[in-house]
VEXVO-476749 format. One line per 8 residues: number of its first residue (from 1); their letters; for each residue x, y, z of C-alpha. Coordinates in nm, 2 decimals. Layout:
<sites>
NUM	a	X:Y:Z | ... $
</sites>
This chain:
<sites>
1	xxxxxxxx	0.00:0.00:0.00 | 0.12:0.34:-0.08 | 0.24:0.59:0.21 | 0.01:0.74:0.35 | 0.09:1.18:0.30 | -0.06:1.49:0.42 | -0.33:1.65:0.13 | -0.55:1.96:0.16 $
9	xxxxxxxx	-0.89:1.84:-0.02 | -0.78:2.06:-0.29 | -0.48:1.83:-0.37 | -0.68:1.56:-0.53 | -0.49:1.61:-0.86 | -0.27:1.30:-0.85 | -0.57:1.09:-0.87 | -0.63:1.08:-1.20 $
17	xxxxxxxx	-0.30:0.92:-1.29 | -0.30:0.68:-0.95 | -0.64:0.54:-1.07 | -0.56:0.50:-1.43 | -0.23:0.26:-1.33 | -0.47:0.12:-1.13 | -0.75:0.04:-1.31 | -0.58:0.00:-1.64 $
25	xxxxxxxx	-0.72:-0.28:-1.75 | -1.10:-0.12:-1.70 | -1.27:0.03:-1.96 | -1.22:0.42:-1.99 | -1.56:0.46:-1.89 | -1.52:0.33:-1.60 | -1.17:0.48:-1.53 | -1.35:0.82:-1.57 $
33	xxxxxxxx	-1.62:0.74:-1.31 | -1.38:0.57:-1.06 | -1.18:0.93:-1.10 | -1.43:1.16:-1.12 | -1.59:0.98:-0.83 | -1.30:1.00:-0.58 | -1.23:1.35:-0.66 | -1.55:1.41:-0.55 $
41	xxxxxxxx	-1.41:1.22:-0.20 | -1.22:1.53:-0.11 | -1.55:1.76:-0.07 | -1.75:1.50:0.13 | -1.61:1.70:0.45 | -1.82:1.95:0.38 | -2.14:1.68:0.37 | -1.97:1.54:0.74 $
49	xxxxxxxx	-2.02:1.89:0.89 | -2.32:1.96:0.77 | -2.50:1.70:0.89 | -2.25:1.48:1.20 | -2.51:1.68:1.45 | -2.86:1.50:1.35 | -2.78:1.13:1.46 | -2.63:1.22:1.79 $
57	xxxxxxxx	-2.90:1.46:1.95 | -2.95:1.21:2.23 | -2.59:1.10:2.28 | -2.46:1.39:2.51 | -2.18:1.47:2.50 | -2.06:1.36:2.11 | -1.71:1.23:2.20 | -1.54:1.03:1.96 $
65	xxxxxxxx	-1.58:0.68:1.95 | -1.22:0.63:1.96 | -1.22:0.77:2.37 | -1.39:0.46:2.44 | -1.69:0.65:2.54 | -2.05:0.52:2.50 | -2.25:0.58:2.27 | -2.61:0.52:2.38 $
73	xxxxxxxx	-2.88:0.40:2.10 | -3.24:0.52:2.20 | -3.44:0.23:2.14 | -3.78:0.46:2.12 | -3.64:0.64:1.85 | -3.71:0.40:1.60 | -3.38:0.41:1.46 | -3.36:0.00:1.44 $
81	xxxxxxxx	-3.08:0.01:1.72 | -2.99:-0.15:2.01 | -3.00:0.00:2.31 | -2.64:-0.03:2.53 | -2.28:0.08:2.50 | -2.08:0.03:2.23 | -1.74:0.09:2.27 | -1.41:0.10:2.10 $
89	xxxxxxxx	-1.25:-0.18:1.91 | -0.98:0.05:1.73 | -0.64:0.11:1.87 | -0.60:0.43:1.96 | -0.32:0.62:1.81 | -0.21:0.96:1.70 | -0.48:1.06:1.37 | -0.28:1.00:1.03 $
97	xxxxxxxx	-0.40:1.19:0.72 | -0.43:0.93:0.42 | -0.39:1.10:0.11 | -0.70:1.07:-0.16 | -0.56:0.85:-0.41 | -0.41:0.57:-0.20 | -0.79:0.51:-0.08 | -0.86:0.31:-0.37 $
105	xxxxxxxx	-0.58:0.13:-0.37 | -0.65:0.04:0.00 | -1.03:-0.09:-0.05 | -0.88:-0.32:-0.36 | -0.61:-0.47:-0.15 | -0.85:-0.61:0.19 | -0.86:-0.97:0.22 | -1.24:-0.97:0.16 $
113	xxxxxxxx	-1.25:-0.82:-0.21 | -1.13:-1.15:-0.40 | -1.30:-1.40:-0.10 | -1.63:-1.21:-0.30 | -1.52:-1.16:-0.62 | -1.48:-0.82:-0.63 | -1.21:-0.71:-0.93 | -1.07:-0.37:-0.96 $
121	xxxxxxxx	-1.32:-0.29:-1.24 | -1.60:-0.40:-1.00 | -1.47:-0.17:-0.73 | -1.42:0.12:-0.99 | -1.79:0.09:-1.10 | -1.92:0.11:-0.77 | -1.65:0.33:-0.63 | -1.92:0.62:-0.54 $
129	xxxxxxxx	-2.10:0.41:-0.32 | -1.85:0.25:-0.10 | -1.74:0.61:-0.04 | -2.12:0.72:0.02 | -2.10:0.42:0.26 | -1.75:0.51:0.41 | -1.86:0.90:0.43 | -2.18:0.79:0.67 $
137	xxxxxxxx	-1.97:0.55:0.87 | -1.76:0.85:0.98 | -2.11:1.04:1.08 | -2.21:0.76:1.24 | -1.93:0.71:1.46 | -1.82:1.06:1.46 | -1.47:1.04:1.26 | -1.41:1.23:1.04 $
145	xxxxxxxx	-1.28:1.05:0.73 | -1.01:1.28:0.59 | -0.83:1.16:0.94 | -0.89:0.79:0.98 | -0.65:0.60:1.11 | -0.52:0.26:0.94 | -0.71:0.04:1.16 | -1.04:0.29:1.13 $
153	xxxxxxxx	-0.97:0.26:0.79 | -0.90:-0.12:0.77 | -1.26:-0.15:0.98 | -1.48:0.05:0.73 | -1.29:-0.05:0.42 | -1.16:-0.38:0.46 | -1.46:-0.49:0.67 | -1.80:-0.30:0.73 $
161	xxxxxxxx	-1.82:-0.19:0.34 | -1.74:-0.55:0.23 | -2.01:-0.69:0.43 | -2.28:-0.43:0.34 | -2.24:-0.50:-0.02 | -2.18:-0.91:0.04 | -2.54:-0.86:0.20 | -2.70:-0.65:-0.06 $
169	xxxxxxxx	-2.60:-0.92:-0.30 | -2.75:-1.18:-0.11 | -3.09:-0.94:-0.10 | -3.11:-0.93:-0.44 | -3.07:-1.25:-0.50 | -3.37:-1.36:-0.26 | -3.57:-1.10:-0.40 | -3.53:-1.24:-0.80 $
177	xxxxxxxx	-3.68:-1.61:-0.64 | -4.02:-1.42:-0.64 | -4.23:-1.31:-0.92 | -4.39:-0.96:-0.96 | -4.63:-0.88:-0.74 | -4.50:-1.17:-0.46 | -4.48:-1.05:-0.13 | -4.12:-1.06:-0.05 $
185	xxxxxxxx	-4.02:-1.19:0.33 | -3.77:-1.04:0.44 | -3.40:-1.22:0.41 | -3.29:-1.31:0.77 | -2.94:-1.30:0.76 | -2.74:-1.50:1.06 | -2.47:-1.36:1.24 | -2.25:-1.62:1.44 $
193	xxxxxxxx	-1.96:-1.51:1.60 | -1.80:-1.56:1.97 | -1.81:-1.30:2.23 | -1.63:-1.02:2.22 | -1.57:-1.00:1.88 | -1.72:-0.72:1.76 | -2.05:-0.87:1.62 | -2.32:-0.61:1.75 $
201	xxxxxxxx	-2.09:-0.35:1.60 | -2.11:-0.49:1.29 | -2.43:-0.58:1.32 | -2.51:-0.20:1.45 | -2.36:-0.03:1.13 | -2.50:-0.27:0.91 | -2.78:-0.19:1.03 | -2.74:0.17:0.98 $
209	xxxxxxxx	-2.60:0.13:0.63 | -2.94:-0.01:0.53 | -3.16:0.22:0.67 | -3.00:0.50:0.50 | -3.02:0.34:0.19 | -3.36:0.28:0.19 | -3.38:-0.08:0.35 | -3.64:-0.13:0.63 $
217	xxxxxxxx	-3.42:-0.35:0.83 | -3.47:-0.50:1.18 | -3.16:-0.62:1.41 | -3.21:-0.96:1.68 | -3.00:-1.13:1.91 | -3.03:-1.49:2.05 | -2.97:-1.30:2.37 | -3.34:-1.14:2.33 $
225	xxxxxxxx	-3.46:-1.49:2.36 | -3.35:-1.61:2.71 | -3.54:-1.81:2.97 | -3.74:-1.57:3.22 | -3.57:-1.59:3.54 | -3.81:-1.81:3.68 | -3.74:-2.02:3.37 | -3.36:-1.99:3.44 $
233	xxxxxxxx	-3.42:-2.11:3.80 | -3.61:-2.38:3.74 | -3.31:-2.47:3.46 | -3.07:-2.50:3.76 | -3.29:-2.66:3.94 | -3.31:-2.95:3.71 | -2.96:-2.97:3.60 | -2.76:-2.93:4.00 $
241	xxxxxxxx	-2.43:-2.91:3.97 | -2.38:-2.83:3.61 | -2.19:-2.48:3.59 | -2.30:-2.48:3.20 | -2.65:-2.44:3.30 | -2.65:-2.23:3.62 | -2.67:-1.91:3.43 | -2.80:-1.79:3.09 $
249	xxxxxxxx	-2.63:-1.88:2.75 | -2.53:-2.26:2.67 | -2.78:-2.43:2.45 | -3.10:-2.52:2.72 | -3.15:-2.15:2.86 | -3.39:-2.05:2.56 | -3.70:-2.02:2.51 | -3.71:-2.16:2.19 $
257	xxxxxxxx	-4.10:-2.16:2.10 | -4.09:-1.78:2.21 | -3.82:-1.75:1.92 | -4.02:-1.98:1.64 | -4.30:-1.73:1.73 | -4.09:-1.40:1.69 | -3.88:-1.53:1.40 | -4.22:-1.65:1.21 $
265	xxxxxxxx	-4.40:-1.32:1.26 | -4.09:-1.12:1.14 | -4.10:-1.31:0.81 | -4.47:-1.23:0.73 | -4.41:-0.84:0.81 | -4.49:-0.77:0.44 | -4.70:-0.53:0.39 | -4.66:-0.14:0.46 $
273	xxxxxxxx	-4.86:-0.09:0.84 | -4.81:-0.42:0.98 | -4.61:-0.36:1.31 | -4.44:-0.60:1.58 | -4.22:-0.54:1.88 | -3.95:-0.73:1.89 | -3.85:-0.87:2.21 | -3.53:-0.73:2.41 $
281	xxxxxxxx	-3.36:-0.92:2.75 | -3.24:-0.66:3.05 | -2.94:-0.84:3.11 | -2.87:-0.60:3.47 | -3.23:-0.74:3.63 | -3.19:-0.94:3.94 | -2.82:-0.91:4.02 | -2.70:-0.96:3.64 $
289	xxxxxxxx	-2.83:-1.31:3.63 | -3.14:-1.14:3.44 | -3.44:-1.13:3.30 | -3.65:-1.08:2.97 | -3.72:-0.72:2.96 | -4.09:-0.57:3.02 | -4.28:-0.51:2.72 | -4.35:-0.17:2.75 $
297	xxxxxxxx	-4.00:-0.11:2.67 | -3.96:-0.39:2.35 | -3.91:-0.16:1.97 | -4.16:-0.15:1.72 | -4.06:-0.23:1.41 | -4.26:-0.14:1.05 | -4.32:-0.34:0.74 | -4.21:-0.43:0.52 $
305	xxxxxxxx	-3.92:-0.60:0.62 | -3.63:-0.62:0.38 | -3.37:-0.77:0.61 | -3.34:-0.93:0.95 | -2.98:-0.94:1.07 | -3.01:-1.22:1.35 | -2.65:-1.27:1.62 | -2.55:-1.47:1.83 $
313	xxxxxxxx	-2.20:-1.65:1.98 | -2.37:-2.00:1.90 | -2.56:-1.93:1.58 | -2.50:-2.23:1.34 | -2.37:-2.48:1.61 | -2.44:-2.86:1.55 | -2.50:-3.13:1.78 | -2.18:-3.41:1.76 $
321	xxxxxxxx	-2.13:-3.71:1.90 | -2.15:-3.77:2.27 | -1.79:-3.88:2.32 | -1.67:-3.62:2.14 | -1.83:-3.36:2.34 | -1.75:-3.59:2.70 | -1.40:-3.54:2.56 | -1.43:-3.17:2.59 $
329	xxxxxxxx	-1.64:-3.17:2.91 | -1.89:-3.40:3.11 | -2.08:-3.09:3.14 | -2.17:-3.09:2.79 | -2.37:-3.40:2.72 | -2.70:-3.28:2.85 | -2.59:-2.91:2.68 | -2.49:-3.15:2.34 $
337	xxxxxxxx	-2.87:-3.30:2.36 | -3.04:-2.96:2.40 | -2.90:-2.84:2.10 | -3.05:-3.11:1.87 | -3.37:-2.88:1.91 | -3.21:-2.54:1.78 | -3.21:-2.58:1.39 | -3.60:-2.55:1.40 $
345	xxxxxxxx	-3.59:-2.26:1.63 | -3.32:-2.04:1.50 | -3.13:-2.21:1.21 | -3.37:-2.31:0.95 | -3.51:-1.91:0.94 | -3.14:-1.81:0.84 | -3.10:-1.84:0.47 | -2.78:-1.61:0.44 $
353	xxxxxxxx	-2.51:-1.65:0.69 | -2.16:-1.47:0.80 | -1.95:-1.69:1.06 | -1.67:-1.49:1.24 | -1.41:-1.72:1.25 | -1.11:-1.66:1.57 | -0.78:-1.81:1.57 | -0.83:-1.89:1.96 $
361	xxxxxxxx	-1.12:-1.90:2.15 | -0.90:-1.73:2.43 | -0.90:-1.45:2.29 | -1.26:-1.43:2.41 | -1.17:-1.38:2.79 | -0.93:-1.08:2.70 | -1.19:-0.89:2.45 | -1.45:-0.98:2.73 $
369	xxxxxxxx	-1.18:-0.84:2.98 | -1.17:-0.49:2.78 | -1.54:-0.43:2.72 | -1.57:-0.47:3.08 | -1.24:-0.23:3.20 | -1.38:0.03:2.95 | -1.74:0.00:3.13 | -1.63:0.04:3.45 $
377	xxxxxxxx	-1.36:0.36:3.33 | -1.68:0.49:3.19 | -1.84:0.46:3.51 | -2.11:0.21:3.40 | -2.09:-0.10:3.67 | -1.89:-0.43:3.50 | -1.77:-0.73:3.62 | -1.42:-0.74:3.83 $
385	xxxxxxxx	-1.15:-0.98:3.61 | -1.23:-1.28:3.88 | -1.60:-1.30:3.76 | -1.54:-1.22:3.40 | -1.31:-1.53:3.41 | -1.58:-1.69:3.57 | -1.81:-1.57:3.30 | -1.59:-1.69:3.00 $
393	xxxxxxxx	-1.51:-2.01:3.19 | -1.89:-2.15:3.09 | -1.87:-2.05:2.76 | -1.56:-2.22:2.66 | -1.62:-2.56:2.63 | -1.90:-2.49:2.39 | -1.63:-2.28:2.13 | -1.41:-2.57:2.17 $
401	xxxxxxxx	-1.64:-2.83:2.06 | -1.86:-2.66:1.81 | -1.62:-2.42:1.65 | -1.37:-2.67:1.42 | -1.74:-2.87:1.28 | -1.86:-2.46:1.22 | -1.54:-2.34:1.04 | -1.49:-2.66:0.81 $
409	xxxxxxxx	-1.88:-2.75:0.72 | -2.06:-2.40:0.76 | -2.41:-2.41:0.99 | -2.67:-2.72:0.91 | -2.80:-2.61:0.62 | -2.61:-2.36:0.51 | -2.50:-2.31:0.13 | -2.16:-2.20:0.01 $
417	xxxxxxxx	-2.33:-1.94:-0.18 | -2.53:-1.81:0.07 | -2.23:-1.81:0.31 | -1.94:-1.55:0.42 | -1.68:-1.71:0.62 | -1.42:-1.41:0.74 | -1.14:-1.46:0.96 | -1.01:-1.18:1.19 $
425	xxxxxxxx	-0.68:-1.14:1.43 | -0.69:-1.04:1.77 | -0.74:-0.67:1.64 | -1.11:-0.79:1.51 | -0.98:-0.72:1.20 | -1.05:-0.94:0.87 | -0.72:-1.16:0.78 | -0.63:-1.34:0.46 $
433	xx	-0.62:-1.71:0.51 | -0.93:-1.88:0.47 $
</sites>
């Protein structure tokens, strides 16, 4: 990748020539939108200023993501968003100043573009948009993209963008299996990914990225779909002993026929007027062990649906032999059986699908380890590192057993088409590899 150079906006002229050595192989109509379209990159400041105010008029005090300060999603707003912190998953460092014509050159070289198929020529055709989609990333996590650093870039361009338009393609492509006039269910695209790893980020801007482009989209965790704490004790109560299954999370503490229900009314949301709340979990209620969350306080959402982006740290796992999972931990047989009911609740909805793959599932306790530090330095109440080791201790067993079956064959049903396996370092940052 070229240096990265201090530029004015006005010192855009070098483009032309970077993008023509560049793209010399496209067409020269698409070498004089590719140029003409970053050009237009060094003026989009002006678009930031104008409007970075609007989306954070309930935020407070507008600090920069990058400060590790929270950025708190109104759930009555009917933005679509979550409702919680998120917090920073860049590194923070002194701002660099990339110069206009290496940004091409940096959204052709991420380890995503040829995993999807994405030539030069592609990327030069559609150059406008994935700066359109860049420009509103910035607003949204007030940055302002004239001074990204590398790994802000490497996020939105090597990552977020990628995603977005993997998922618009897999839209399309369930829209064209319905004839005019069909009503069109929404596409419920599954998000599995461990802890930690930067999944309701993703999730979050995805989300974002649609609803500014026009997509009614709606945003669901497995989390939303927890036992009721009386369901939760009566869990314990059947399984004593079993640390798996004394708190929320390993396969047993859902309420699966409350998802089926949720899940199946989300698909029929069709029609312009039609209206659902979806269901949210207060994860703070009763100590932290918690509790499904009053419905007075669930979203609305409004058809018609487009998209459904559905996450969750076990999304896609498969139940596998019992002396393969003994091997692992005794813990897990009755977890192992459990899990042989999942595909008709959650799996079988999911016809598109994004697996997160990590190169250890330890990283899990130190990205758990952070969220938490930055929660309590933002004076929000988090676990101490004894009880988030605690925490990620009945998590584990699960990543280890399920994980390598998930990476090599994909969730049960799952097609390779209909499937974006990415693989990301301890940075949360997509790697080439896969």
């Amino acid at each position: 990748m070229a240096a990265f150079t201090t530029h004015t906006p006005c010192q855009a002229t070098p483009l032309h020539h970077n993008i023509k050595i560049l793209t010399q192989n496209a067409n020269t109509k698409t070498v004089h939108k590719a140029t003409s379209s970053l050009h237009h990159y060094s003026s989009i400041s002006s678009l930031f200023s104008q409007t970075k105010s609007t989306l954070f008029s309930n935020s407070g005090s507008g600090s920069s993501w990058l400060q590790h300060n929270p950025l708190h999603h109104d759930a009555s707003s009917g933005s679509g968003s979550r409702q919680g912190p998120i917090y920073s998953v860049f590194r923070t460092k002194p701002a660099e100043v990339a110069s206009v014509e290496d940004l091409f050159e940096f959204i052709c070289s991420g380890p995503l573009v040829d995993k999807m198929g994405l030539t030069q020529e592609k990327v030069a055709e559609s150059i406008d948009k994935w700066l359109f989609y860049g420009s509103k990333l910035c607003r949204l996590f007030q940055l302002d993209e004239l001074y990204l650093t590398t790994p802000q870039k490497a996020r939105f361009y090597h990552y977020y963008i990628p995603v977005f338009v993997w998922c618009e393609d897999q839209i399309s492509q369930h829209a064209s299996k319905f004839k005019d006039g069909e009503e069109i269910p929404p596409l419920v695209i599954g998000f599995s990914a461990p802890q930690g790893c930067g999944k309701t980020t993703l999730v979050f801007a995805l989300d974002y990225l649609f609803r500014i482009t026009g997509r009614n989209s709606a945003t669901l965790s497995i989390d939303d779909f927890y036992l009721t704490a009386g369901g939760q004790a009566e869990l314990r109560e059947q399984n004593p002993g079993n640390t798996l299954l004394e708190l929320r999370g390993n396969a047993g503490s859902h309420d699966l026929p409350f998802s089926v229900e949720t899940l199946t009314a989300l698909s029929k949301l069709t029609k312009e007027g039609m209206k659902m709340k979806l269901p949210r979990y207060d994860k703070s209620a009763y100590s932290g062990r918690g509790d499904r969350a009053d419905s007075s306080t669930w979203q609305e959402v409004e058809g018609p649906l487009t998209v459904v982006l559905y996450e969750g740290w076990m999304l896609g796992f498969k139940p596998l032999a019992n002396e393969v999972v003994k091997a692992v931990d005794p813990q897990l047989e009755i977890v192992n059986k459990n899990l042989g009911a999942y595909y008709d609740a959650w799996d079988k909805f999911i016809k598109a699908w994004i697996v997160i793959k990590i190169q250890d599932p330890s990283c899990v306790y130190q990205w758990r380890l952070q969220a938490e530090i930055a929660m309590r330095q933002a004076g929000k109440p988090g676990m101490s590192d004894e009880e988030v080791k605690d925490f990620v201790s009945r998590y584990l067993p699960a990543y280890k057993a399920y994980l390598p079956t998930l990476y090599s064959e994909g969730p049960n049903g799952s097609h390779p088409n209909h499937l974006l396996l990415i693989e990301i370092d301890e940075a949360r940052n997509p790697i080439l590899g896969i």
